[in-house]
C-alpha positions in Angstrom: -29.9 -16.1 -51.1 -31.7 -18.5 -53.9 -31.5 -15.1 -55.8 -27.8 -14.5 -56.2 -27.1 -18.6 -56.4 -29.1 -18.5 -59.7 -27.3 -15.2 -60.9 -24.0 -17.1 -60.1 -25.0 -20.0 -62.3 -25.9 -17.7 -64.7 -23.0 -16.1 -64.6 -21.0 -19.4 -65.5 -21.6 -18.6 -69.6 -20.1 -17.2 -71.3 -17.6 -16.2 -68.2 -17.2 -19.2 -67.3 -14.1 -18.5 -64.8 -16.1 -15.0 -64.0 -17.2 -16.1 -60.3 -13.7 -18.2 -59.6 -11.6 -15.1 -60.7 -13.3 -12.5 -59.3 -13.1 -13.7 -55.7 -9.4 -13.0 -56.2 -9.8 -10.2 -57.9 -11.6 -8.3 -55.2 -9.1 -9.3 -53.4 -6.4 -8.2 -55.5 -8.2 -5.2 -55.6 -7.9 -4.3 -51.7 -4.6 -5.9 -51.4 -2.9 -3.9 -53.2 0.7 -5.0 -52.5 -0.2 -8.5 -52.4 2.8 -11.1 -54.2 1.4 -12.8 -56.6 -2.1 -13.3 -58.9 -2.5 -16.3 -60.6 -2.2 -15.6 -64.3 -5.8 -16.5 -65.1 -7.1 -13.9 -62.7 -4.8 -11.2 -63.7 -5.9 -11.8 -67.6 -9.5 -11.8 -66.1 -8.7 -8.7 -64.2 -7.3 -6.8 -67.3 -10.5 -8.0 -69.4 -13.0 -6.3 -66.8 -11.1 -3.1 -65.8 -9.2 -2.4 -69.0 -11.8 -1.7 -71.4 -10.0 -3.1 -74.1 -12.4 -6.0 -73.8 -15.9 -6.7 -75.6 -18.4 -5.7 -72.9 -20.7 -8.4 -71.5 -24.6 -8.7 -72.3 -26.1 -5.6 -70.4 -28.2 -8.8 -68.6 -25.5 -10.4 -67.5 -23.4 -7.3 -66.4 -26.5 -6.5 -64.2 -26.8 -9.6 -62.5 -22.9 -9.9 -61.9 -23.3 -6.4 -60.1 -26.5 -7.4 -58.2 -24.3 -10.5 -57.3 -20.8 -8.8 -56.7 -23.0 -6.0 -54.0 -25.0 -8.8 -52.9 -21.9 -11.1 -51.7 -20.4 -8.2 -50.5 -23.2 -7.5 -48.3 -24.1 -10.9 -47.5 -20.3 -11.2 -46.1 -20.8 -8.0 -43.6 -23.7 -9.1 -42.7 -22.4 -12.9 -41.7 -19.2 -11.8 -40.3 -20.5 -8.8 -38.6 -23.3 -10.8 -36.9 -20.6 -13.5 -36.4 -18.9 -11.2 -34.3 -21.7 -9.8 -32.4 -22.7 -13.5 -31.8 -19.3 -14.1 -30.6 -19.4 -11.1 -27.9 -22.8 -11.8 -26.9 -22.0 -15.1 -26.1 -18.4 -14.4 -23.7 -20.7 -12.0 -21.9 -23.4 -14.0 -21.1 -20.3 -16.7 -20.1 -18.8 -14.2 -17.8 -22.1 -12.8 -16.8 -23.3 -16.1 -16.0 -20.2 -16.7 -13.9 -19.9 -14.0 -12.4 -23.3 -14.7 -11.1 -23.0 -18.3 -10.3 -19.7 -19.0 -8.8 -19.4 -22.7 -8.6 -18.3 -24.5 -5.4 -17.8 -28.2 -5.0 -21.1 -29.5 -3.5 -19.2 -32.5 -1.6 -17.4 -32.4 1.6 -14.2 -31.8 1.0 -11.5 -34.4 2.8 -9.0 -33.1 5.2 -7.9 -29.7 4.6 -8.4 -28.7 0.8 -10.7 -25.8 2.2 -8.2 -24.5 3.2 -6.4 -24.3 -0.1 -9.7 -23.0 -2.6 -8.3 -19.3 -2.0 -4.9 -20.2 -3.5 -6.2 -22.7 -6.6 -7.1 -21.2 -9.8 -10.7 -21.6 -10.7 -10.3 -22.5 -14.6 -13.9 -21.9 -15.0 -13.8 -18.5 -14.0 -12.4 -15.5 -15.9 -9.0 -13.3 -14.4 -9.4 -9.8 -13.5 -7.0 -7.1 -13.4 -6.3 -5.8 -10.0 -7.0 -2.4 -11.5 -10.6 -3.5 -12.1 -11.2 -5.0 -8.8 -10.3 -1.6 -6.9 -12.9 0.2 -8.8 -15.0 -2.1 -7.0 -15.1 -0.4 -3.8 -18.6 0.9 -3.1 -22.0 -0.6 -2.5 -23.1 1.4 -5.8 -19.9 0.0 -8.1 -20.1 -3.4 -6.2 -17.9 -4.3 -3.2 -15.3 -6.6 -4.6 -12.3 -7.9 -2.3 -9.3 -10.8 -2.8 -8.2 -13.2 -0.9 -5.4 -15.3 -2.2 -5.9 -15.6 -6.0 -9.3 -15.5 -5.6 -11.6 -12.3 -6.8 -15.1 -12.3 -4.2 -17.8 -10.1 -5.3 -19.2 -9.6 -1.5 -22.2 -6.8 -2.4 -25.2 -9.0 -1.2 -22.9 -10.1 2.2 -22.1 -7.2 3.7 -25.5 -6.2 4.7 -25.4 -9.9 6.6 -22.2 -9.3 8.5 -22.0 -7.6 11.9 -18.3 -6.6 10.9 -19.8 -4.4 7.8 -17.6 -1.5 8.5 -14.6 -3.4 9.2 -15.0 -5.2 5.7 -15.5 -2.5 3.7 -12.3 -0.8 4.9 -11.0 -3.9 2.6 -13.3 -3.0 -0.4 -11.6 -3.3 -3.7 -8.2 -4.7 -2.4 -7.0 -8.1 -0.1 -8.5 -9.3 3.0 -5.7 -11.3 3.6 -4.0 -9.0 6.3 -7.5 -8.9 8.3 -8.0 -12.9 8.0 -4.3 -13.2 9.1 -5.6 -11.1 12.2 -9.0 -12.2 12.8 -8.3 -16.8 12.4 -12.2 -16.6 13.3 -12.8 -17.0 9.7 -10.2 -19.6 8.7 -13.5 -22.2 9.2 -14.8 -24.7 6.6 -18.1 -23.2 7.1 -16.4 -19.7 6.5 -14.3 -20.6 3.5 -17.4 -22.7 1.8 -19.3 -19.7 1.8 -17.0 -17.2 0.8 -16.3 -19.5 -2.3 -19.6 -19.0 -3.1 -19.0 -15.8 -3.9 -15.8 -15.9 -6.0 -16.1 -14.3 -9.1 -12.8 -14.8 -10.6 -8.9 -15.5 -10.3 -6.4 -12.1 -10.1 -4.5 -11.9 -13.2 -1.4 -13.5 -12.9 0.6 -10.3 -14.3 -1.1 -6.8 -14.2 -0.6 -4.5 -17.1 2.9 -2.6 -16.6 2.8 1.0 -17.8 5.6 2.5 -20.0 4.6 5.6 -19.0 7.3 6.0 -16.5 10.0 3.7 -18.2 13.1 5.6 -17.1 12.2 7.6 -14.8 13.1 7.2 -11.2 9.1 6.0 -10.1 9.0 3.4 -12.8 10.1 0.6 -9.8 7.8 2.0 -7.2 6.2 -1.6 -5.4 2.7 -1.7 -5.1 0.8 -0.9 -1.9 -2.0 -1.7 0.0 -5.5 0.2 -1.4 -6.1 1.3 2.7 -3.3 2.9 3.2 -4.1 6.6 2.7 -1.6 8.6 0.6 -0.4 12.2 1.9 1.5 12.2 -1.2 2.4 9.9 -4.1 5.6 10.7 -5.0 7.6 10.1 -3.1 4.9 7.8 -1.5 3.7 8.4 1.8 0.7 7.2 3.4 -1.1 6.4 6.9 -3.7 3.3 7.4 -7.3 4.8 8.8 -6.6 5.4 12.3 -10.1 3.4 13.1 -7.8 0.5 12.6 -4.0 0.8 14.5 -6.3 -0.3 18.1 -7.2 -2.9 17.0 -3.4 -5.0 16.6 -0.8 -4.6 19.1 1.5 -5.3 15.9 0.3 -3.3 13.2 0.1 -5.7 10.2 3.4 -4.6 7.8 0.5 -4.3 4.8 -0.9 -1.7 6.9 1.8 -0.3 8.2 2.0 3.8 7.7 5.0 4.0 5.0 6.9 7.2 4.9 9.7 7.9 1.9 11.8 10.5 1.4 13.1 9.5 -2.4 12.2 7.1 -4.6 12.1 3.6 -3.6 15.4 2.1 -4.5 15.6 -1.6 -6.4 18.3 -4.2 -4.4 19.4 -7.4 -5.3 19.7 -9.2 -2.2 22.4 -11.3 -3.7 24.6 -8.6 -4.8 23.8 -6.1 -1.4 26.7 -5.3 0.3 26.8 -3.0 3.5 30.1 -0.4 4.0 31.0 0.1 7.9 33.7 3.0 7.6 35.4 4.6 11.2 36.4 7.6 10.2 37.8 9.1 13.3 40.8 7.6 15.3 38.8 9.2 18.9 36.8 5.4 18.0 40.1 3.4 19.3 38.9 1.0 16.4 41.0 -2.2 15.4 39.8 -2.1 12.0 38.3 0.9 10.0 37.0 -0.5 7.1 34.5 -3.6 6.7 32.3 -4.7 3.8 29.0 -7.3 5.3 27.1 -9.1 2.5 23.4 -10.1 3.4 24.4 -13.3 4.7 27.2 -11.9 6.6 24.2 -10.0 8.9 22.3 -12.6 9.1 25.1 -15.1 10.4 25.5 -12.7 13.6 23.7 -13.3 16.6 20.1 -12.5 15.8 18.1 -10.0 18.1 14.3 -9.2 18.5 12.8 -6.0 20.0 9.4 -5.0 19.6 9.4 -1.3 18.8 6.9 1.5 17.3 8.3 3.6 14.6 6.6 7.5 14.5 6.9 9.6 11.8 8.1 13.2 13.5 5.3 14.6 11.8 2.4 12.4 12.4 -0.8 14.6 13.7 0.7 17.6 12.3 -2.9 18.5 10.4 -3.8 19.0 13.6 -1.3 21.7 14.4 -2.5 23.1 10.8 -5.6 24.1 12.2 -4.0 26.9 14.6 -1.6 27.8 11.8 -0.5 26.3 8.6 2.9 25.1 8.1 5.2 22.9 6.1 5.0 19.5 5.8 3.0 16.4 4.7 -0.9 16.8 6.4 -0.6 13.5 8.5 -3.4 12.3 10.7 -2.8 10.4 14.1 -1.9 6.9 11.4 1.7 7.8 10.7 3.3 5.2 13.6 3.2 1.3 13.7 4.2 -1.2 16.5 6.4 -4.2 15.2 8.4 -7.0 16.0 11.6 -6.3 14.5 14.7 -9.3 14.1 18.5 -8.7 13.1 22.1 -8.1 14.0 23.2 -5.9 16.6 24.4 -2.9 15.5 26.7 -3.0 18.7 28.2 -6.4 17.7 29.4 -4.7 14.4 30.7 -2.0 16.0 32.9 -3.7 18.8 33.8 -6.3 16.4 35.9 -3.9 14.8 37.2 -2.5 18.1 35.0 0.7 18.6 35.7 1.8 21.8 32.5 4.0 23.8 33.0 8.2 22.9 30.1 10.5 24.0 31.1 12.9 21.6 30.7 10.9 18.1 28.2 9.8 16.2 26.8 6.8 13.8 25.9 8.2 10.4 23.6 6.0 8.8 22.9 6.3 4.8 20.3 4.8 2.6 20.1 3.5 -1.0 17.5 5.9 -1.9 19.1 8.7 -4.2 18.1 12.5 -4.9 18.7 14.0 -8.5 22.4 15.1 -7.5 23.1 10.9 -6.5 23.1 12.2 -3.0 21.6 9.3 -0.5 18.7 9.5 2.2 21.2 10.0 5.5 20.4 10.5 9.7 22.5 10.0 12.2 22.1 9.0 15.8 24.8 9.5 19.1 27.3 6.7 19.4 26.1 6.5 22.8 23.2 5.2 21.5 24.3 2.4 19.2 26.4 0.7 21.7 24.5 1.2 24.7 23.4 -2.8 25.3 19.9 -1.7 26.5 19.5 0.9 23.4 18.7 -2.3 21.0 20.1 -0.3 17.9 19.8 -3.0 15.2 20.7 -4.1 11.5 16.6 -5.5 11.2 15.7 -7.8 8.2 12.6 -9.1 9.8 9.6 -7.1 10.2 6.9 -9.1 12.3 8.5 -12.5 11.5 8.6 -11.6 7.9 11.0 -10.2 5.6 11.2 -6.5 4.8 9.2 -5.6 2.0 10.5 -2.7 -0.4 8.4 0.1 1.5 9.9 -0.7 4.7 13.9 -0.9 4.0 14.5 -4.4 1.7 17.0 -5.8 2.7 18.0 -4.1 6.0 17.4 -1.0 7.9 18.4 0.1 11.3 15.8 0.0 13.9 16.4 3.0 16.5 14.0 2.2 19.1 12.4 5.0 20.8 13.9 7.9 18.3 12.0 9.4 15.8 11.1 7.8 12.5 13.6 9.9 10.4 16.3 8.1 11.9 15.5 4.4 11.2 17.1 4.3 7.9 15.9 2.4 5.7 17.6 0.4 2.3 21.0 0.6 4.4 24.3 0.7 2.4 26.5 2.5 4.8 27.6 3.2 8.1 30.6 5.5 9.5 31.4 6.3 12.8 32.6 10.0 13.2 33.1 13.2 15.0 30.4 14.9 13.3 26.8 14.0 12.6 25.6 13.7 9.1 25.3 16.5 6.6 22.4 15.1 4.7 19.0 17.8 4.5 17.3 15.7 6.9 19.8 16.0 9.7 20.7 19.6 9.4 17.4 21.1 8.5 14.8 19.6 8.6 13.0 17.5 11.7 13.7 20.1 14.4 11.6 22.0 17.2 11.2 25.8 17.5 9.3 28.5 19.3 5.7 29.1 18.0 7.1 32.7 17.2 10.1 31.5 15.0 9.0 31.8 11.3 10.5 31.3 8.2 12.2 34.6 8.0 14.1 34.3 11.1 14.4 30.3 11.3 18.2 29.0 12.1 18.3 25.5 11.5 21.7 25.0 13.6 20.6 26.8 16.7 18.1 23.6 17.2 19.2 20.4 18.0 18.3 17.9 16.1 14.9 15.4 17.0 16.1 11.6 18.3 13.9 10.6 21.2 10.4 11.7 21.0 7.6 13.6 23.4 4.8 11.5 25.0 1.8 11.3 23.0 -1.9 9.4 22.6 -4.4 9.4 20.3 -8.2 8.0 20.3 -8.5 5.3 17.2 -12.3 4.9 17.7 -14.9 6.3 18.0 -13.6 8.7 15.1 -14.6 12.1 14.7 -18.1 12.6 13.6 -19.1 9.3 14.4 -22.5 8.6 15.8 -21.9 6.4 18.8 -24.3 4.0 20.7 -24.8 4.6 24.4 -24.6 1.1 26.7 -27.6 0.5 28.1 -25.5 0.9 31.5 -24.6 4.7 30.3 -21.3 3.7 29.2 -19.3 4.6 25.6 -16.1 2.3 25.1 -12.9 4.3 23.5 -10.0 2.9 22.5 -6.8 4.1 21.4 -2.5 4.0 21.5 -0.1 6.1 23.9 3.6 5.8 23.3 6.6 7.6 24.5 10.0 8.0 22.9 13.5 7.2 24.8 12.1 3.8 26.1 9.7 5.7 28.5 6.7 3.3 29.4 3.2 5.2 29.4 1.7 4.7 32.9 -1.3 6.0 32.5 -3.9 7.6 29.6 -6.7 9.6 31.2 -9.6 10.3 29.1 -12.4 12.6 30.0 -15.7 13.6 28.1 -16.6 16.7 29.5 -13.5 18.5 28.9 -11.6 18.0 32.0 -14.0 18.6 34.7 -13.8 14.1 35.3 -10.8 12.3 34.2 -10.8 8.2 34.0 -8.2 6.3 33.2 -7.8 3.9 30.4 -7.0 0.1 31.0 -3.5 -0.6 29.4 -2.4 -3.6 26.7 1.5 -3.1 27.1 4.7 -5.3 26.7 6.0 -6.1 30.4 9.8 -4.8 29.6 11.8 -2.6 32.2 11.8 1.3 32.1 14.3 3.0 29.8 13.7 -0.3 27.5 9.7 -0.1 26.8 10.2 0.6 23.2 6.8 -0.5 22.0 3.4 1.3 22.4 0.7 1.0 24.7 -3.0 0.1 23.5 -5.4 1.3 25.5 -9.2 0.9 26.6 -11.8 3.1 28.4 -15.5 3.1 29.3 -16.4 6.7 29.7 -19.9 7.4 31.6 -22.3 9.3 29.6 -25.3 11.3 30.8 -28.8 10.7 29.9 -29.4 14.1 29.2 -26.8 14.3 26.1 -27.9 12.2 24.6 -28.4 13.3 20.7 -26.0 15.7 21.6 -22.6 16.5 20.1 -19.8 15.4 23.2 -15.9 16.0 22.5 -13.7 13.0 24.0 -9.9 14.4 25.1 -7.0 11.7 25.7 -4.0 12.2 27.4 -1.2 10.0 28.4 1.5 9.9 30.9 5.1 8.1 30.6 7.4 6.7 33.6 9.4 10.2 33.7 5.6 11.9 34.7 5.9 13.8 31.5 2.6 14.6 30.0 1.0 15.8 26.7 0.3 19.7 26.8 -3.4 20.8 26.8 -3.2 22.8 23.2 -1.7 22.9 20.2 -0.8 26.9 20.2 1.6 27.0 22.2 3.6 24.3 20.6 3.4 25.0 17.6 6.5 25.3 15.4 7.1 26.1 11.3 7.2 22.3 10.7 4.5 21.0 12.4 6.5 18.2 14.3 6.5 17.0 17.5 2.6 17.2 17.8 1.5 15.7 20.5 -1.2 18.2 22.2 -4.6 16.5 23.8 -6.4 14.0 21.2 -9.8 15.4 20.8 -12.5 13.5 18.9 -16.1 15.0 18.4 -18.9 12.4 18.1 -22.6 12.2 18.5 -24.4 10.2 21.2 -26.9 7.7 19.6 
């Protein structure tokens, strides 16, 4: 450095603006376009590049090159190691806090605990919630959310009895398990589990313009657990380990199932048509137009109801034969609380008079390429029946809908199949016929096991509205490896549910296929027959044998409704070209431990 000092004072005779003007004129030389050079410079540049110019001493020339590379270098070297510096210090920062999270050390007053999870930490960094799903493994890191807060839980869960319950959380929120399990909603809890917070969620995630007009580019974001049979449309189940354990499934984990693209509505500008287009309705009125408010001004209504997807445990059925369809497991039904409007106090307000031979079409905002809507219908004996509980629902579990579920309002058809609950409601019409949409005509109907796709006729088979009796084991899950009580017991747990209001009376689960039944102890809603919309949970300790121990044993469930109809034994002789209406024997392999 003392080295090219000197050469630049040397350099000061006889060029005595030489080191001033060629500062600039480096610069000049690299900016090519750049507006103006001060005059001096630009008559300095002309003397050095022109060669119309006496050339300098040979001396002096070499020291201004040794002086002009050494600057140059000097500068990379500063600026580069500047930079370096400059990364090497944020990622110690971030290392360091990522590392050591701080929490206040005081007692807090009053509630503020409560609170930490929804407060930005300003001395933490954000994180994208693209980053945090990555963290989903003991080998990436098990990184979950709670609030606004990012928690980097790897050295916990070996701590917590509850491992495998966390991790089903691993890379997403814990919010809809906390909301469950108020255990943890503790000072002690929450001190601790801000000792592991790592960072805030980014207040706006990266939007992709990779989909910018196309009909997916408004798609709402969904819960990491929920397991996608497909992604667009989207349609996905929670783990089945889970549904047991809530008698409302939580909406975040509740199994979402869409046809079309998810449509975008303006509650403020969403209007609902009611059209009767048949005089056989006797109605007053046959046209009517119901804003938002409008529904929610009428009489609310709550019924507690599970929804079923027609083909939820169709891969089961695949594994006789394949067929067409989505591959759901048991996950694709939920039990909920649902709140709206009648759809019966629409429908006489306008003077519909009772017809068993007409029908309620019910059409969604979700569009196909040719602008034709999502549409079902259901009997009109249905929608006025005053025990049916047909309604215009724009609660889900005391919440509102979110987008997956039918923002602003669907229809909630308790006890019929999922494909009927329409969601994203624009229109109703009361007619002779039922509706002409794809999903009505040909698509969710039974057949014989020997009608195949060359010899299918979709009209000669009704279409699906209440469905079959069904069960399914939620834990142990197959392959598990399952501890034997000390009093020779394993516990099994699981959901029954029957369509047409049918209540399940019994579930008999046996473990050494059929030879000994036992029946399950019931967690059920204590609402009349013909009216039991929602689904049974159910509980069983089965008696295990010493001597199977380490030994492969396959658990069957079965369950019984009010009507004493029962699930069959096998899945070959009902099975049909579109894998609905699957409802055979549950049977889950496990080991004995």
């Amino acid at each position: 450095m003392s080295l090219l000092i000197k050469a630049a004072n040397n350099l000061r005779h006889p060029f005595a603006p030489g080191v001033k003007c060629m500062s600039v004129t480096f610069q000049g030389f690299h900016l090519k376009h750049a507006a103006q050079i001060n005059s001096c410079q630009h008559q300095q540049y002309k003397r050095q590049f022109s060669g119309k110019t006496a050339k300098p001493p040979k001396s002096n020339t070499t020291m201004y090159t040794l002086f002009t590379v050494g600057c140059i270098t000097m500068g990379y070297f500063v600026f580069d190691n500047m930079e370096k510096l400059k990364r090497q210090e944020k990622s110690i920062k971030n290392t360091e806090v990522i590392k050591t999270p701080k929490v206040e050390d005081k007692v807090t007053s009053g509630d503020d605990y409560k609170q930490w999870h929804s407060t930005q930490r300003q001395d933490l960094p954000t994180f994208k919630l693209d980053e945090i799903q990555k963290h989903n493994s003991l080998e990436n890191g098990v990184w979950v959310t709670y609030g606004i807060g990012v928690y980097d839980i790897t050295d916990f869960i070996p701590k917590h009895p509850g491992s495998d319950k966390i991790m089903l959380g691993a890379g997403s929120a814990i919010d809809p398990f906390w909301a469950i399990y108020q255990q943890h909603n503790t000072q002690e809890i929450l001190t601790m589990l801000e000792k592991y917070r790592i960072g805030n969620i980014s207040p706006e995630d990266e939007v992709a313009t990779d989909d910018m007009g196309s009909p997916w580019a408004h798609e709402p974001k969904r819960h990491p657990l929920l397991r996608p049979t497909s992604e667009r449309p989207f349609n996905a189940e929670p783990p089945i380990t889970i549904l047991a354990d809530n008698f409302y499934t939580p909406n975040e984990f509740f199994y979402v199932r869409n046809h079309l693209p998810v449509p975008v509505i303006d509650e403020k500008t969403y209007e609902l048509e009611v059209e009767i287009e048949t005089k056989k309705a006797a109605a007053k009125s046959t046209q009517k137009v119901l804003t938002l408010a409008d529904i929610k001004a009428l009489p609310k209504h709550t019924v507690t109801a599970a929804v079923m997807c027609g083909g939820n445990r169709r891969s089961e059925m695949t594994s006789v034969k394949s067929v067409k369809g989505l591959s759901w497991g048991a996950g694709a039904v939920g039990n909920a609380k649902w709140s709206g409007a009648r759809l019966r106090d629409v429908l006489l307000a306008m003077g519909v008079q009772a017809n068993e031979d007409l029908h309620v079409i019910l059409e969604g905002a979700d569009l196909d390429p040719t602008s034709s809507p999502y549409g079902a219908s259901i009997p009109l004996s249905k929608a006025l029946d005053e025990r049916g509980d047909v309604i215009l629902a724009y609660e889900m579990n005391d919440k509102p809908l979110n987008r997956d579920h039918g923002f602003p309002i669907r229809v909630v058809v308790p006890g019929t199949v999922g494909a009927r609950n329409v969601k994203w409601l624009t229109r109703i019409a009361v007619a002779e016929h039922e509706s002409n949409s794809h999903w009505q005509q040909n698509d969710y109907k039974g057949f014989s096991p020997s009608t195949d796709w060359d010899t299918v006729d979709f009209t000669k088979s009704p279409a699906i509205q209440a469905m079959p009796v069904t069960s399914a084991i939620c834990t142990p899950s197959a392959g598990d490896k399952v501890k034997v009580t000390k009093d020779g017991f394993v516990e099994v747990r699981g959901y029954a549910w029957s369509g047409g209001g049918r209540r399940i009376v019994r579930v008999d689960i046996t473990a050494d296929k059929g030879k000994s039944w036992h029946v399950a102890t019931l967690e059920q809603e204590n609402e009349p027959d013909g009216r039991h919309y929602g689904w049974s949970l159910w509980t069983a300790r089965i008696p295990v044998d010493a001597k199977h121990k380490g030994e492969e044993v396959e658990i069957w469930s079965k369950a019984v409704d009010s009507a004493y109809n029962v699930q069959p034994e096998s899945f070959e002789n009902i099975w049909n070209l579109r894998g609905v209406l699957s409802n055979a024997y549950h049977r889950v392999k496990i080991l004995l431990n």
